[in-house]
C-alpha positions, 0 to 999 in steps of 0.5 A: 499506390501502383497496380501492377497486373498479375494475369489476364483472361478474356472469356470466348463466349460468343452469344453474351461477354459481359461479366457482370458479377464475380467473387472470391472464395473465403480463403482467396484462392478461387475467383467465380465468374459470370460469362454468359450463360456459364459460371467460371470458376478460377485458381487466382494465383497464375490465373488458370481456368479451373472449370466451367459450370454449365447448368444455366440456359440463359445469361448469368447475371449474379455470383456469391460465395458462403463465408463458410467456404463450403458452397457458392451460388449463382444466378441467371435470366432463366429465373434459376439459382444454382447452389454449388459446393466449393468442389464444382458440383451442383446440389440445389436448383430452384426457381423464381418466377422473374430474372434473377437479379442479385444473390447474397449469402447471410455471413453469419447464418449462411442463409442464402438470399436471392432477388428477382425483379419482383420477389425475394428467396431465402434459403437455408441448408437446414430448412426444406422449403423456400421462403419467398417474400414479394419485394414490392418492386424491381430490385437491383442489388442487395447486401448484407450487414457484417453481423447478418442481422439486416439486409438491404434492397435496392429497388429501381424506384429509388429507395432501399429497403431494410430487412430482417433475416425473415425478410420483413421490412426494418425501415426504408429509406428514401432517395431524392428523386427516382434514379434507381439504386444500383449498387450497395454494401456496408461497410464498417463503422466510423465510430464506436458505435458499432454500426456499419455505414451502407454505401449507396450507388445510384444510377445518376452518379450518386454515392450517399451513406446511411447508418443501420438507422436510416440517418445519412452521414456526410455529404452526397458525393457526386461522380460524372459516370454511371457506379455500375459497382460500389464495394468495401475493402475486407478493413472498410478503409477504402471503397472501389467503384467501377462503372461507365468511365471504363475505370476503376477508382480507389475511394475513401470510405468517406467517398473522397475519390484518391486514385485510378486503379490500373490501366483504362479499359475499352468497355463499361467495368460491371464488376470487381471484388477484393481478394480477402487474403492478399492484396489483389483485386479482380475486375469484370468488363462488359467486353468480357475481359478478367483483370486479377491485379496487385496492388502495391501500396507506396511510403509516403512519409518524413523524418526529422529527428524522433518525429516522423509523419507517415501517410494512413489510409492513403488520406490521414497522416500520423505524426509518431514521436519515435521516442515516446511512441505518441501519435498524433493523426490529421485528416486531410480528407484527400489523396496525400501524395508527399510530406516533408517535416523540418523543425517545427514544420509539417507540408502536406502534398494534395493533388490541388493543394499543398498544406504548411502545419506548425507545432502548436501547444506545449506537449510538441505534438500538435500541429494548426494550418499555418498556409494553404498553398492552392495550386497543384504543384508536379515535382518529384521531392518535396522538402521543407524549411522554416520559411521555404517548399523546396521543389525537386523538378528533375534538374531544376530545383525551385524555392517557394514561399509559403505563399507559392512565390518562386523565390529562387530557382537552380538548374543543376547538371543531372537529374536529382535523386536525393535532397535533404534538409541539413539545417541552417539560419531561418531562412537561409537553410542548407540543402545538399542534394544528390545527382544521377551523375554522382555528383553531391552539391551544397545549395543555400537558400539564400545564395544563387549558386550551388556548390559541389561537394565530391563526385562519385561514378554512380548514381546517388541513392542517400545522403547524410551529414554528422551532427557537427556537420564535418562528415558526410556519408554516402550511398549510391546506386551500386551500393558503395558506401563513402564517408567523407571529411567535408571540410578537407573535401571543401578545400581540396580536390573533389576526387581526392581519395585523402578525404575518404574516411570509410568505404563499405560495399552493397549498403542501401542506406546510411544515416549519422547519429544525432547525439555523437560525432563518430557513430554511424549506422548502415543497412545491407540486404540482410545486415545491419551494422554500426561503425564507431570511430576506427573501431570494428563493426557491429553486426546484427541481422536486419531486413530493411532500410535506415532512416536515423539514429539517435543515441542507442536506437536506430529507425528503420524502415521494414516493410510499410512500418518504421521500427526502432531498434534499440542497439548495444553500445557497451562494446563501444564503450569499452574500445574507448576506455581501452584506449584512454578515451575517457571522454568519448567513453562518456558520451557513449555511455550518456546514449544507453549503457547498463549500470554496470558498464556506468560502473565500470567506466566510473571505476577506470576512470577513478583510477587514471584521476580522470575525477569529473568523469567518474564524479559524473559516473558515479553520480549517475548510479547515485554510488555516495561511497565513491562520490564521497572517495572522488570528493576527498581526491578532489579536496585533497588535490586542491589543497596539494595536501596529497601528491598524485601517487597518494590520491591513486593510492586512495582510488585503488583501495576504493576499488579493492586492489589492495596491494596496488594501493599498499604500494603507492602508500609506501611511494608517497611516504604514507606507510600508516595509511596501509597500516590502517587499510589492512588492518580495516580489513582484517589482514593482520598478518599483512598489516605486521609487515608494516610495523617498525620494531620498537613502535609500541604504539602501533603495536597496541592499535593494532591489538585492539583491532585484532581484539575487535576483529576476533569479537566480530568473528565470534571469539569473545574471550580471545577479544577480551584477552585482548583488550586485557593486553592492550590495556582497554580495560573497560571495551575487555569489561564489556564484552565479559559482561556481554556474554555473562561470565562472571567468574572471569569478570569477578577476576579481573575486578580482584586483579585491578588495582583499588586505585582505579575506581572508574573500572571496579565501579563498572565491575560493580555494577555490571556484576550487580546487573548479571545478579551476581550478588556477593561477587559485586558485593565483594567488588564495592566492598574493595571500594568501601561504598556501602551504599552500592553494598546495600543496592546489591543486596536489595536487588538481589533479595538478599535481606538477611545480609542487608539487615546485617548491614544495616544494623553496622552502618544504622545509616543505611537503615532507611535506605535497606529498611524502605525496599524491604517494605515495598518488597513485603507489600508485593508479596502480600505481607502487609503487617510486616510491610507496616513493621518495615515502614516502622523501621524505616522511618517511612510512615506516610508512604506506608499510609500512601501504599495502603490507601492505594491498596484499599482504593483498587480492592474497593475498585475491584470489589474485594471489599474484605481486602479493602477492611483489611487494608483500613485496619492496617491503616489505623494502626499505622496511624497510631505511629504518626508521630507529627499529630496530637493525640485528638488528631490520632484518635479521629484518623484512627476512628475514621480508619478503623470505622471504614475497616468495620463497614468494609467487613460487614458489606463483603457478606452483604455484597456476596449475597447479592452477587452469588447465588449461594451464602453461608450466612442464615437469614438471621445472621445476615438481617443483623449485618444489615442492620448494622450496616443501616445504622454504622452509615447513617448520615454518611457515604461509603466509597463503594458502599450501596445503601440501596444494596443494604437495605434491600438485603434487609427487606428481604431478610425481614421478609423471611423473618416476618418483620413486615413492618420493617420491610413497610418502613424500608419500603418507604425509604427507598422510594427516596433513593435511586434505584438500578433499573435491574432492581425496580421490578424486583423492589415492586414484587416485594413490596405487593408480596409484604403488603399482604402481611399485618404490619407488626415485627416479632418480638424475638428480632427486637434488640434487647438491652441487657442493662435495662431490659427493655426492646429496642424498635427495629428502625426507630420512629424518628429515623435517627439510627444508633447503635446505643438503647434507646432508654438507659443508652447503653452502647450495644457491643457486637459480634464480628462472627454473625454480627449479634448484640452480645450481652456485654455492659461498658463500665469505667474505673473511677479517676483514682483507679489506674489499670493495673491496680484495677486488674489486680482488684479483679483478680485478687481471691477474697473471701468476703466483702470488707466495709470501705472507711472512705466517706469520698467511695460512691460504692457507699452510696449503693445501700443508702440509694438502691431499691433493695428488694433482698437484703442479701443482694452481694453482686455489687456491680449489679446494682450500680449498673441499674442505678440509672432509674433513679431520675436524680443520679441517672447515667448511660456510663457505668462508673466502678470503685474499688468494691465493686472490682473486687466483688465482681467475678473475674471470669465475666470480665473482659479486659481489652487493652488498647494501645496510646492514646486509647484507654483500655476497655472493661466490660461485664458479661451479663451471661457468663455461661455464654462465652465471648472473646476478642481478638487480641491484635485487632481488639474486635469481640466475638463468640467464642465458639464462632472465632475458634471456628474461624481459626481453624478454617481460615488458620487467622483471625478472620478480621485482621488476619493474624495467623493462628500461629501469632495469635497462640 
């Protein structure tokens, strides 16, 4: 660091010099000084006394200025303390009682405090009054945290004080001993704590540190001279101390002594303060003399390759990879006066000590001490090799070991200005140095004698040598830039021009890239520039110095701080490619080049074979297209498959120059290759050009290119047209079927002969996918293939014309008649559905889609459509034709039982999931009943006896069968009930109990054969649909589910149904006496209870014969007078089909009319099923239309 004074002024006063304080405005532009009884205030930048304030009586012994910049203060012997605006005028006077001492404005709240001997001031702008606080001893100094929360007091006792903004005590610290502490201030911290370290001086030579908590930090730094003033730099990096040694030092912050600022001076130093703007300092002496000086701040630093150690701080180096900007710092804790870095080796210049540092660790970063060298070496360069410090003494350079032995030592001609380090074997490294006289010598470490390389006539500035060591370049002092061949200079005459490659003038510096031969760069005042080869140079503006280039960036020196700049390198590139250069054009595109210029040099290179290289290009862009045409170049080569015209021909077209490629085909004798190039692209026209007449096979490729092409474009027909005419029928068949034109389509099927089978079969099939039914019907019809016929016309839903088919080809039956099936189940006509099934042979997987059906409307809870479905399945099962008939009659029993039940629970679950029903109480009390007795001992899929029963406790509620509701109570107590439901059963059952326990008479079911009333839930809980005394089955009605007054009767074995049918319906006008003596009719008169003797009604009284105990019997057997006795009209005659016999029942109430429905054989009132009819418009248990049933 250097001092240079800038002015200098010496104050007249005779009666007192001494400065003993001054200060800088905020903005640095004026100094305010102390000079005896006066306060003079400067313009800092040439020096000139601006004014001298006089308002003291007596010597001035402190000065502050405001951070704001508005005002400043001082302080004198006279006990006064004048505040003054930054315009020279004076606005505030006021007094302490004692000298004042020291003054500091707050630098936040611009509170100003001033101390006395024995008491402390503050003062505000916004505040009237003084407020004054007793110190409790003399002070000395005082000074103000950054963040003007705290101040702190020095006392002659020995100790210092800190305050708060109120000047209350904060905590004190004590000093050893009783030397009085004389100078303070705080400076920033070292940590991420954020609190700033106060710097302590003391009278007896005393430096300490304190944080904000009163702990001290670091050592006491001892110095043998009275510290008159300790202040921090504006950044809190540095300290200055002045005091008794007539100097002024340069400190760390840590209180490490770097060096002497300026010159000695012939008085004690009292003062000094830093300019807050610049780089300057001002310096107050005891003789009264005003030093404003600059300070200059030197580059110590070194380079080799990307890593480069600068000095920080003036006591820290920072070692920065200039490639990846990792830094890495090392503190030395004193002066750094050189450093050399060489390889893995780092030297460090201390003032009594030099320090060796190696690489360690894997991330090539950070350095361990190898050698402490511990004597203080004076030289004027410093480098480092592997092994050696080589020292730079004037003429003489000494080679040192690690250990500071004198190895070897050279006395050269002239004094040395430049040395460096050019690598070299460990140990025996190589050096060339640069002389005053001009002259650049080779010296080896190992070898006594140094060796002259060239003469110049000025004085050598910089030197640096190409990475292969074959060119040296050259600076000297009047700017002459000279680039040399070493090794036609090594064996020539030194001063021979011959060995001159370049030479430029005005260059500062100069330095070779690292990664190639040929490429230098150089500074001038303004310019910097980079040379290539013979090629012209690249200029861009720049201000500084080189100091290396490595690949596309150049380091420099601008200022204090190192830059990489990143140069273009695409222009060199090119030159070289201009020139055919391909390999250098490579190795420059290897140091930084934009993926197009990659690209470029890939592609020239393709062109001219110059095939690693462009491999290496394209590779480089990861381009597979033309890694893949470079490997078939190579591959063909290789094999000598090709000659060079034909594999430039296969390069040219890869990069698009067509005709080029065109006409290295035809060169090499490769027409067909253009053929196919041309007609890849789409160029017809052109690819015409190269077909020979009569090559019908040509011809035809390339109308099916063309075909592709025009469908590519958008023109299917044209395409299409195409493919036609060049005989691919079926690419033409594909693209009609593409685009749905199945007129065309239907044309070419007619046009193609029947013996091509394979095209009409696609024709077919294709038009069978459009849905045009009858033309692919037409088509398979020409391939006489009835079977894809009926596919088409199944697909189609063309059912009329497949039944047609079907009935000329009985084969097809099962295959037309199947589809139809599943097509009328989709559509919801299961009857037919069954029918089609029927026809196709296809029973069981009837019976599969129907149960299916049943299972999802049970699932569903569509429980009529499930009794729908069970009755469907029992009259298909009546078509199994692989089971005997008591196999029939049990499935369609089970069937048709499960369709009974379905039914009758639809109302029951409608009742309790809606809240509305058509259905009377009595109505549903009898479907439940029925419901309790049809599932006795059995379970129901989806079928909840609980549901059932608790619609008949209610109905029976309603009713005022109390003891039915008692019974049912009862039961459900076994039974699992829904959680919903149990609060509900529970009121029911306190509501019932309240009622006597009887059932009314009217709700018993009565038989109509014997007369006698059934219990509602018989006593021994066996459930039957049959009376309980004479057993006669009871008949219900499918409309309210009531018992109808219907009586069962059988033929006897000897009558068959039609004759039995005839008997009824015959008209008789009397009753003929039978002569058979095996008729039971005869047995009528001799064994009935004859109440009249004019009983005529026969069946009458074969129906109660049953009380007699002999011949009793619940079937009621008929003969032939009997059948024609009885009245036809109360008759009903239900003929069931195989392997059921038909049923005969008597009307025991004629005037109350019942029928049946004759497709599900299921009874009815008369009234309530023509109801039905005509709401529903079908039979409201199998779903026969009333269209059908008329």
């Amino acid at each position: 660091m250097r001092a240079i004074t800038t002015w200098v002024d010496q104050v007249q006063d005779r009666q007192e010099q001494c400065i003993y304080d001054l200060c800088f405005s905020p903005d640095g532009t004026q100094l305010v000084v102390t000079a005896g009884s006066q306060v003079l205030v400067y313009e800092t930048t040439k020096g000139v006394l601006i004014k001298s304030l006089k308002g003291h009586k007596d010597t001035v012994y402190c000065v502050c200025y405001a951070k704001d910049g508005k005002k400043f203060a001082s302080g004198s012997a006279d006990k006064s303390v004048i505040v003054w605006t930054s315009k020279l005028d004076g606005i505030l006077k006021y007094s302490h009682s004692e000298a004042v001492q020291c003054m500091q404005f707050n630098p936040i709240t611009h509170q100003l405090v001033s101390c006395s001997s024995s008491e402390l001031t503050i003062w505000s702008s916004e505040q009237k009054n003084l407020q004054k606080v007793k110190s409790g001893g003399r002070i000395n100094c005082c000074s103000w945290t950054r963040n003007g929360q705290y101040l702190a007091i020095g006392f002659a006792s020995g100790y210092v004080s800190i305050r708060n903004k109120n000047g209350d005590e904060h905590l004190r610290i004590d000093r050893p001993g009783t030397s009085a502490v004389w100078s303070l201030s705080w400076g920033q911290p070292r940590d991420e704590s954020n609190n700033d370290i106060l710097a302590i001086a003391e009278w007896n030579g005393t430096i300490s540190f304190y944080t904000q908590t009163g702990r001290q930090i670091g050592r006491e730094r001892t110095i043998d001279f009275i510290p008159l003033k300790i202040l921090h730099f504006p950044d809190g990096q540095y300290l200055l101390v002045v005091g008794s040694n007539k100097k002024c030092l340069l400190m760390t912050n840590e209180g490490f002594q770097l060096t002497k600022i300026g010159n000695d001076y012939d008085s004690w130093v009292w003062s000094c303060a830093v300019n807050p703007t610049s780089s300057h300092i001002a310096i107050g002496t005891q003789n009264g003399s005003i030093n404003y000086l600059q300070l200059s701040w030197d580059i110590v630093h070194g380079l080799y390759g990307e890593r480069y150690a600068y000095r920080e701080n003036m006591t820290d180096i920072i070692i920065q990879n200039l490639q990846t900007n990792q830094k890495v710092r090392i503190k030395c804790k004193d002066l750094i006066k050189k450093i050399a870095v060489y390889r893995d080796k780092l030297a460090v210049q201390l003032p009594e000590r030099v320090i060796i540092y190696e690489l360690s660790g894997n991330d090539g970063m950070h350095y361990r001490c190898q050698e402490k060298l511990g004597q203080s070496l004076d030289c004027n360069l410093l480098v480092v090799t592997s092994k050696h410090l080589v020292l730079c003494l004037d003429k003489r350079l000494q080679s040192l070991s690690f250990t500071g032995i004198v190895e070897r030592e050279w006395i050269l001609d002239n004094s040395i200005t430049y040395i460096k380090v050019i690598g070299g074997p460990i140990g025996k490294e190589c050096i060339i140095t640069g002389l005053k006289s001009g002259q650049v010598v080779k010296i080896y470490l190992d070898n006594p004698f140094p060796s002259l390389i060239i003469k110049l006539n000025s004085s050598i500035r910089c030197l640096d040598i190409s990475s292969q060591k074959e060119k040296l370049a050259i600076v000297t002092d009047n700017g002459l830039l000279t680039i040399i061949n070493i090794n036609t200079s090594s064996s020539s005459n030194n001063n021979n021009n011959d060995d001159i490659i370049y030479e430029k003038n005005d260059v500062t510096s100069v330095s070779f890239n690292r990664s190639f031969e040929d490429m230098y760069c150089f500074s001038t005042n303004d310019t910097l520039s980079i040379k290539v080869s013979n090629f012209p140079e690249y200029h861009q503006k720049f201000s500084g110095f080189v100091v290396g280039n490595n690949g596309s960036k150049v380091y420099c020196i601008i200022g204090t701080n190192i830059k990489t700049i990143d140069i273009p390198l695409t222009t060199t590139m090119y030159q070289y490619i201009d020139i055919n250069d391909y390999i250098s054009a490579y190795k420059i595109a290897c140091l930084g080049v934009a993926e197009t210029d990659w690209l470029s040099l890939g592609l020239s290179s393709l062109e001219k074979l110059e095939l690693k290289i462009a491999e290496n290009s394209f590779t480089r862009l990861k381009n597979l297209r033309y890694i893949e045409v470079v490997n078939e170049i190579l591959e063909k080569l290789e094999t000598g498959e090709w000659g060079r015209e034909g594999c430039m021909a296969i390069a040219s077209a890869s990069m698009g120059k067509l005709r080029d490629a065109a006409k290295l085909y035809q060169k090499a004798g490769l027409q067909q290759y253009a053929l196919d190039m041309y007609s890849d692209l789409r160029m017809f026209d052109i690819a015409q050009e190269f077909i020979t007449s009569g090559n019908s096979q040509d011809r035809t490729v390339l109308l099916r290119r063309r075909a592709e092409w025009a469908k590519s474009l958008g023109e299917p027909r044209a395409a299409a047209e195409m493919f036609l005419a060049a005989g691919d029928i079926q690419r033409a068949i594909n693209i009609i079927s593409e685009y749905g034109w199945i007129d065309l389509l239907i044309k070419v099927g007619r046009q193609i002969d029947k013996g091509d089978r394979n095209n009409l079969t696609i024709i077919g099939k294709k038009l069978r996918k459009l849905g045009a039914t009858h033309g692919a019907a037409e088509i398979f019809t020409r391939l006489g293939d009835d079977k894809d016929v009926a596919d088409v016309l199944i697909d189609a839903q063309a059912w009329p014309e497949a039944f047609e088919l079907a009935e000329r080809n009985t084969k097809l039956k099962s295959h037309i008649y199947g589809p139809y099936a599943r097509w009328l189940v989709d559509t919801g006509r299961f009857s037919e559905a069954q029918e089609a099934f029927k026809l196709a042979g296809q029973v069981d997987e009837s019976i599969h889609v129907l149960t299916t059906l049943a299972d999802n409307a049970i699932i569903e809870r569509r429980f009529k459509d499930a009794s729908y479905f069970y009755w469907l399945l029992s009259q298909l099962s009546l078509e199994l034709n692989n089971k005997n008939d008591n196999d029939i009659i049990n499935i369609f029993n089970d069937y048709s039982d499960k369709a009974d039940i379905y039914y009758a629970y639809h109302e029951i679950f409608r009742y309790q999931e809606e809240p509305f029903t058509s259905f009377m109480p009595e109505a549903l009390f009898n479907i439940s009943r029925y419901l309790l007795n049809k599932i006795q001992g059995i379970n129901i899929y989806g079928i909840s006896k609980v549901q059932i029963i608790y619609a008949l406790i209610k109905q029976a509620k309603t009713l005022g069968a109390n003891k039915l509701s008692m019974q049912l109570l009862e039961k459900l107590k076994t039974m699992k009930i829904p959680d919903y439901q149990q609060s509900q059963i529970e009121i029911l059952t306190l509501a019932i109990k309240s009622y006597q326990y009887t059932d009314p008479e009217e709700l018993l079911p009565l038989c109509y054969r014997c007369s006698t009333f059934n219990s509602l839930l018989p006593s021994n809980n066996k459930h039957c649909n049959c009376c309980v005394q004479c057993g006669l089955k009871f008949q219900y009605s499918f409309g309210q589910f009531e018992i109808l007054p219907l009586v069962e009767f059988q033929l006897d074995d000897d009558i068959d149904d039609d004759e039995a049918e005839k008997l009824i319906y015959e008209n008789i006008d009397s009753i003929h006496n039978d002569d058979d003596n095996n008729d039971n009719d005869n047995d009528i008169i001799e064994n009935q209870l004859t109440i009249d003797d004019n009983i005529t009604d026969l069946f009458t009284a074969k129906m109660i014969k049953f009380n007699d105990p002999k011949i009793g019997d619940s079937i009621v057997k008929v003969g032939r007078k009997v059948l024609k006795n009885i009245e036809p009209t109360s008759v009903i005659i239900i003929k069931w089909p195989v392997p059921f016999k038909t049923k005969y029942y008597k009307n025991l109430l004629p005037d109350l009319q019942i029928t049946y429905c004759k497709y599900c054989l299921r009874l009815f009132h008369a009234d309530d099923y023509e109801l039905a009819l005509l709401r529903q418009g079908h039979c409201p248990f199998c779903r026969v239309s009333t269209v059908s049933i008329n």
